[in-house]
C-alpha positions as CSV (number, residue, x, y, z in Angstrom):
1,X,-0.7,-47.4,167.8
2,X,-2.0,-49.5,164.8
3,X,-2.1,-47.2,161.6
4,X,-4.2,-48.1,158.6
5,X,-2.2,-48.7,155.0
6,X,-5.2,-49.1,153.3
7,X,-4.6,-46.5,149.9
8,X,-8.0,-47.4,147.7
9,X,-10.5,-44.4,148.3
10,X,-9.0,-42.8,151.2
11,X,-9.5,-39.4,151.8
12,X,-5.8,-37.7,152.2
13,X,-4.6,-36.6,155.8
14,X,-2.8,-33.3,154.1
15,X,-6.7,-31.3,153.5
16,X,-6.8,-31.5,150.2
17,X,-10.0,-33.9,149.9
18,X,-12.7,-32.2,147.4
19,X,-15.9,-33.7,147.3
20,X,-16.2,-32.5,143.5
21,X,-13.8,-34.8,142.8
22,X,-14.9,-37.5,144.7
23,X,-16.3,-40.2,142.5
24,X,-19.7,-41.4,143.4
25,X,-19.6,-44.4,140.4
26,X,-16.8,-46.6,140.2
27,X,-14.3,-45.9,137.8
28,X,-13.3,-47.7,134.7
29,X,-15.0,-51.4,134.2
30,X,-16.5,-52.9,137.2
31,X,-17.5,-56.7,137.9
32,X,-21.1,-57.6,137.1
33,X,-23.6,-57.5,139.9
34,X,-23.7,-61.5,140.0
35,X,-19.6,-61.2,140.0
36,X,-20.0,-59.1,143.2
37,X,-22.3,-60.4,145.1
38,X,-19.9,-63.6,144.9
39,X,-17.1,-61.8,146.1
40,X,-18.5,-60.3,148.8
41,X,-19.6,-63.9,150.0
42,X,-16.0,-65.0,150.1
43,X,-15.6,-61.8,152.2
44,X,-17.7,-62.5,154.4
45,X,-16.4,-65.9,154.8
46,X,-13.1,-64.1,155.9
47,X,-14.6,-61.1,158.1
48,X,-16.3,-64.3,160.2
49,X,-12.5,-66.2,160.5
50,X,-10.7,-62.5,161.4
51,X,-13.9,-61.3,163.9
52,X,-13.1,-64.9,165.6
53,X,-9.2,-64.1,166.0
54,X,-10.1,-60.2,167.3
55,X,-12.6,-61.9,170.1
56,X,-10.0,-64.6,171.3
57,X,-6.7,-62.2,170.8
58,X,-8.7,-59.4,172.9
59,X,-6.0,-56.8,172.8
60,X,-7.8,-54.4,170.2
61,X,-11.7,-53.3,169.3
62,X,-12.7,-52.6,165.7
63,X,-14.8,-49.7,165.2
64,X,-16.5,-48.8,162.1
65,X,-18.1,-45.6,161.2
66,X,-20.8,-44.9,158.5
67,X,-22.0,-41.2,157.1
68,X,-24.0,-40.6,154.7
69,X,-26.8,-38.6,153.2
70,X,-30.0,-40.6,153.5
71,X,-31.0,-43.3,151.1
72,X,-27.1,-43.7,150.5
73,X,-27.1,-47.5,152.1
74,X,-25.3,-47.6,155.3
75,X,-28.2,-49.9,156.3
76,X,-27.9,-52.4,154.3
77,X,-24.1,-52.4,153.9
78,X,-24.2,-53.1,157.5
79,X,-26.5,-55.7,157.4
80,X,-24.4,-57.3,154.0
81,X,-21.2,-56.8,154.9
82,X,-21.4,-57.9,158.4
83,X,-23.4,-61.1,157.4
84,X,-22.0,-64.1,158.8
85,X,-20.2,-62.7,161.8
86,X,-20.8,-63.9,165.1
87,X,-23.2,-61.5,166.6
88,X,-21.9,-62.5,170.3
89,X,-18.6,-60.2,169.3
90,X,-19.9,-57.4,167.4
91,X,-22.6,-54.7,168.4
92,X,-24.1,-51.9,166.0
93,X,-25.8,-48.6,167.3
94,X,-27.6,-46.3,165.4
95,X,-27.7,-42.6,166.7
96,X,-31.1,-41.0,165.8
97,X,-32.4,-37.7,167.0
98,X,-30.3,-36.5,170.8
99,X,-32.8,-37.5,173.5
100,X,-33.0,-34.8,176.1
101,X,-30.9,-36.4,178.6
102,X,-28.5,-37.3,175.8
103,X,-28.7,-32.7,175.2
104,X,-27.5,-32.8,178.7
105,X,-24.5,-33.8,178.3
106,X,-21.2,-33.1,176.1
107,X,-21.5,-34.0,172.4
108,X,-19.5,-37.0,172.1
109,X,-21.1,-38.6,175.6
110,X,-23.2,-40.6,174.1
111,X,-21.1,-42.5,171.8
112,X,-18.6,-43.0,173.6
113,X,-21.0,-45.4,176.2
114,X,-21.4,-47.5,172.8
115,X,-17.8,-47.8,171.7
116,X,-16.6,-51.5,171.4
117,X,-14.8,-53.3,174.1
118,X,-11.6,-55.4,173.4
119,X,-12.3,-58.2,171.0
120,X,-15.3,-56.7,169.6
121,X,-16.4,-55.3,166.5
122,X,-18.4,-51.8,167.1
123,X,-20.5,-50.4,164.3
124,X,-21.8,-46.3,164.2
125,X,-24.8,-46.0,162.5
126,X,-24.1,-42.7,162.0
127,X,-22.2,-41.0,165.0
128,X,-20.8,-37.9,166.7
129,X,-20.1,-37.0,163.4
130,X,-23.8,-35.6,162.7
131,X,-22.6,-33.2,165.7
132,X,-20.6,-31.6,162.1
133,X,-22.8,-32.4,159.9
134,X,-26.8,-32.1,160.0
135,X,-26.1,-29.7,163.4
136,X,-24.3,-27.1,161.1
137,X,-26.5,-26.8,158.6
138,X,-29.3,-26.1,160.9
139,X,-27.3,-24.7,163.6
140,X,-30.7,-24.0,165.4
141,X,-30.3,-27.0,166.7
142,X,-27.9,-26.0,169.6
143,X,-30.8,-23.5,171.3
144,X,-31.4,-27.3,172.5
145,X,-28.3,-28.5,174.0
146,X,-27.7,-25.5,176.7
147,X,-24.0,-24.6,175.4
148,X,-22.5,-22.3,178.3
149,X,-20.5,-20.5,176.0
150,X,-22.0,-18.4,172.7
151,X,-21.5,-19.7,169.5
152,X,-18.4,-18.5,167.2
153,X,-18.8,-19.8,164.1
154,X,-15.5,-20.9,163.0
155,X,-14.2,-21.5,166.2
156,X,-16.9,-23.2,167.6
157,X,-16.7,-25.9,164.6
158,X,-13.1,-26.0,164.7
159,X,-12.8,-26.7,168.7
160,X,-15.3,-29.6,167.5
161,X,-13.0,-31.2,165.0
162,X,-10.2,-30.9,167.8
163,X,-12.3,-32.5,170.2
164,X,-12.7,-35.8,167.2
165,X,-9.6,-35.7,166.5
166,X,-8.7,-36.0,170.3
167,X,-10.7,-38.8,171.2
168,X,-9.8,-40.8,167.9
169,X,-6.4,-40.5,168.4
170,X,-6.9,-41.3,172.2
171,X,-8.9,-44.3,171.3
172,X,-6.5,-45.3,169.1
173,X,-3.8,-44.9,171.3
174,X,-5.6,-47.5,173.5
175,X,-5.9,-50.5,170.6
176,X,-9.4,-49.4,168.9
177,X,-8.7,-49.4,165.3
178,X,-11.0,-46.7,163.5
179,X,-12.2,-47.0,159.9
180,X,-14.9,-44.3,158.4
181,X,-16.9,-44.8,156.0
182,X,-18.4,-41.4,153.8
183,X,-20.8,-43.4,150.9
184,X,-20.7,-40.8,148.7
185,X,-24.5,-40.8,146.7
186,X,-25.1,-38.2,144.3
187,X,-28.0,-36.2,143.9
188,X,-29.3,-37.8,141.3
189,X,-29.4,-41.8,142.5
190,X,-30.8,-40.2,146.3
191,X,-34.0,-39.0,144.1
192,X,-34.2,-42.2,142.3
193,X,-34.1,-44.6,145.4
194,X,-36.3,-42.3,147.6
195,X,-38.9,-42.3,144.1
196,X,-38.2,-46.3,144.3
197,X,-39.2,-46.0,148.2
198,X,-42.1,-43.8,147.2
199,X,-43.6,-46.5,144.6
200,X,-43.0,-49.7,147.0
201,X,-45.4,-50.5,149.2
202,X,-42.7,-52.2,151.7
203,X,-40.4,-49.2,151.2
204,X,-42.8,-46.6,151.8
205,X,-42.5,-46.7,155.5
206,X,-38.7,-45.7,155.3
207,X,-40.2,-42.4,153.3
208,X,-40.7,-39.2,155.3
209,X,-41.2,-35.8,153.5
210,X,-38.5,-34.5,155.8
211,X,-36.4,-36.3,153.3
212,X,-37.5,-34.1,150.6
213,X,-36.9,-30.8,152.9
214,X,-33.0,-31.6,153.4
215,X,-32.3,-32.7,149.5
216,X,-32.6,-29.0,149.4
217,X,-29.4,-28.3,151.9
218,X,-27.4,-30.8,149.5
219,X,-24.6,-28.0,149.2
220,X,-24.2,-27.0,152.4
221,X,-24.3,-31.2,153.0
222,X,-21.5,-31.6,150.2
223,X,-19.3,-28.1,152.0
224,X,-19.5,-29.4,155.5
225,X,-18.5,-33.5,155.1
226,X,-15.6,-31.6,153.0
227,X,-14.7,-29.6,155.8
228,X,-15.3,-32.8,158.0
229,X,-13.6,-35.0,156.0
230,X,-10.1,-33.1,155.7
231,X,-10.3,-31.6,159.4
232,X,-10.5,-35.4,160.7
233,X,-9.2,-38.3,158.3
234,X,-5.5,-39.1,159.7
235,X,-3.6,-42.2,159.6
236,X,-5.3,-43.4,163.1
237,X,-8.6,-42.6,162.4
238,X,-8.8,-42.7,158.1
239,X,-11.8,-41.6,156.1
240,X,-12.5,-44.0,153.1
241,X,-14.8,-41.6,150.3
242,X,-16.8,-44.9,148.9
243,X,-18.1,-44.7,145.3
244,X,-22.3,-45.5,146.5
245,X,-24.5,-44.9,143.2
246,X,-23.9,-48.8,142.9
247,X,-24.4,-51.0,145.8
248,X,-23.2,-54.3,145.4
249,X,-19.4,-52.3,144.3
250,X,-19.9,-50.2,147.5
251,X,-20.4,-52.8,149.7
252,X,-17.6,-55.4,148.3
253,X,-15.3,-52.1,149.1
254,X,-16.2,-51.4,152.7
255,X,-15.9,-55.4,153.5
256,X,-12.4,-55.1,151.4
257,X,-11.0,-52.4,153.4
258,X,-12.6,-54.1,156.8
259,X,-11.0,-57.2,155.9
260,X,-7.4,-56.3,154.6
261,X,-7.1,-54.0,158.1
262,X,-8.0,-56.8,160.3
263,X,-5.8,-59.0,158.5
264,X,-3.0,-56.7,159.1
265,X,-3.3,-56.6,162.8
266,X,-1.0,-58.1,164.6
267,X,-3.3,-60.8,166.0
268,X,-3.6,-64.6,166.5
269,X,-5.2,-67.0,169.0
270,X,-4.0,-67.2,172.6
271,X,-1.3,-70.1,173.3
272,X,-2.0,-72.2,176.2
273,X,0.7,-71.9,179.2
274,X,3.3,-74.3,179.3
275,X,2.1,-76.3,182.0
276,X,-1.4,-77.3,180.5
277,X,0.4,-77.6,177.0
278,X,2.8,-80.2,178.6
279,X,0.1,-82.4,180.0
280,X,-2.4,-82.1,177.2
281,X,-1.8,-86.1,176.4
282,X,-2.8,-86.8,180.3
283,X,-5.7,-84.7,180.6
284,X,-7.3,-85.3,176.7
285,X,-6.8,-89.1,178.6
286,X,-8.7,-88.5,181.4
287,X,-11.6,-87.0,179.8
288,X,-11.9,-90.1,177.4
289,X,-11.8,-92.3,180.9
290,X,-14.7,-89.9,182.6
């Protein structure tokens, strides 16, 4: 079972994560936005070479995870980050609002028809996660998914984490390597981008006042991906807490940590078998003849 070494921003498998301490700015100097953006080309350069060793190795999937609160920019980290590689081996799916049949089944049955095959990279757009998350804070919202059993609390969330942590370890058992990513925005730069939304006529249209309605759960937000966080990062499944207030650093980061994992899978193309390899000479021959 692969294990991720990665060390930069990851959330510790021991529950002592706080997200008061998490940083949402990078630390200390940082590379100018032009300095950035030109590493992250480089990465993607590299994420297309490694995505084309996963596809032809096809012994292990890749998937990614992205929370967030909104306006954070799991978006367009996606779209960044993954630039380049070849869409034939990687799929993203975004998980809005539960559709009903979707309520009519088990919580994490609808991911796991999206997870990625061998070879492939598989992106959550949001996940089962929210199931933690945005379901907690407006716990409400089981009345809609028909639960045979009442609702404990405490137990009821933790027999959730147990059922992520399962599958992740599961999954993991079976060659899907698992990185999250939390983009941790503060409060502050989430008003300033929706205001920047608000004042663009080509952002307006990913506006909704809803937005403004859920900036006022921020705390109970902030307790549960701490609860989240610590109940489910381990060294099969690791949560990465990304500095997001600046974009270009956040998404060199996530493309850093995708990169250096793939790179340290133990992967390479497929050698021919011995009897093609021995008559390579006589068969490049008789193509140049044809």
């Amino acid at each position: 079972m692969f294990e991720s070494s990665e060390k930069e921003y990851v959330v510790p498998f021991d529950g002592s994560f706080r997200v008061s301490k998490s940083p949402s700015e990078p630390s200390g100097n940082t590379d100018t936005e032009k300095e950035l953006k030109s590493k992250l080309t480089k990465l993607n350069g590299h994420l297309y070479d490694l995505q084309r060793v996963l596809y032809a190795h096809n012994k292990y999937s890749l998937l990614v995870i992205f929370q967030a609160m909104d306006a954070a920019g799991k978006d367009s980290t996606i779209r960044m980050v993954m630039r380049g590689v070849n869409p034939a081996g990687c799929q993203v799916t975004s998980f809005k609002q539960p559709s009903a049949e979707e309520l009519d089944h088990d919580f994490l049955w609808r991911s796991n028809k999206a997870l990625p095959e061998r070879g492939r990279i598989g992106i959550f757009n949001r996940s089962y996660y929210e199931e933690t998350l945005v379901v907690r804070v407006h716990p409400e919202y089981l009345e809609k998914q028909n639960l045979p059993q009442g609702v404990d609390a405490e137990d009821f969330w933790e027999k959730r984490f147990e059922a992520i942590r399962n599958l992740e370890k599961y999954l993991a058992e079976n060659g899907t390597v698992i990185l999250k990513f939390w983009l941790n925005v503060s409060k502050e730069e989430q008003k300033n981008r929706f205001l920047d939304r608000l004042n663009n006529p080509r952002k307006q249209w990913k506006f909704s006042p809803h937005d403004i309605t859920e900036r006022g759960y921020w705390d109970d937000y902030m307790s549960c991906y701490e609860d989240v966080l610590n109940a489910t990062s381990r060294p099969w499944a690791p949560w990465f807490a990304i500095p997001a207030d600046n974009k270009p650093y956040m998404r060199v980061q996530v493309a850093k940590t995708i990169r250096d994992t793939l790179r340290k899978m133990d992967m390479d193309y497929p050698t021919v078998d011995k009897e093609v390899s021995e008559s390579m000479d006589e068969l490049i021959d008789r193509l140049q003849r044809t």
